[in-house]
N, C-alpha and C positions, 0 to 999 in steps of 0.2 A: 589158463590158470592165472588167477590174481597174484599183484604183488605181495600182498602179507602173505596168500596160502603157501609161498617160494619162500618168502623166509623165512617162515615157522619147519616148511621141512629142510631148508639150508641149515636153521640151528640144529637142530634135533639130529641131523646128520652131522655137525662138527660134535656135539655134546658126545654120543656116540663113538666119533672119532676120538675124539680125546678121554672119555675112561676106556676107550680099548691100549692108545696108546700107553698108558698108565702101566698095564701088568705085562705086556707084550714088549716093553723094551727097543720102542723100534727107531729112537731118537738115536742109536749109536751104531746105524749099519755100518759096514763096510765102502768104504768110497767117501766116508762124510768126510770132508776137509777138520782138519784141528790144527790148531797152529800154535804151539807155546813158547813164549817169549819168558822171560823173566818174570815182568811183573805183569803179564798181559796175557791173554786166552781168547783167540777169535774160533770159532766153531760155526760154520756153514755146512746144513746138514741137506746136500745136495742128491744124496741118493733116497735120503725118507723124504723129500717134497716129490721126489719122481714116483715115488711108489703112491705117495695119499694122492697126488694127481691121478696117475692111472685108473685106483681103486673110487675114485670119486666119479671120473669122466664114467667107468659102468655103471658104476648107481645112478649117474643122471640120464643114462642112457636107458635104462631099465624103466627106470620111471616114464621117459619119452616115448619108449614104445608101447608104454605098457595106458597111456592115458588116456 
């Protein structure tokens, strides 16, 4: 597989990822660190990078077998 064919389907796979994330709400699981301070907000959302990792490593894996 050529380099542009990998990032044309890496975009199309985050573009995808992100209008899903849009109505599915998944920026606010359980486990995301938040941390509120007075005048400060730090938010590491450590359980939705674990889950789009997982969800990504099948799709790239699906495509790997599948090529």
């Amino acid at each position: 597989m050529t380099l542009p064919k990998m990032l044309m389907i890496a975009g199309a796979a985050l573009l995808v990822a992100g209008f899903l994330l849009q109505f599915i709400k998944a920026g606010r699981l359980p486990g995301d660190i938040v941390i509120k301070k007075e005048n400060m907000t730090f938010y590491f959302p450590i359980v939705t990078s674990i889950l789009i990792s997982l969800i990504l490593t099948g799709i790239f894996f699906l495509i790997g077998r599948f090529k």
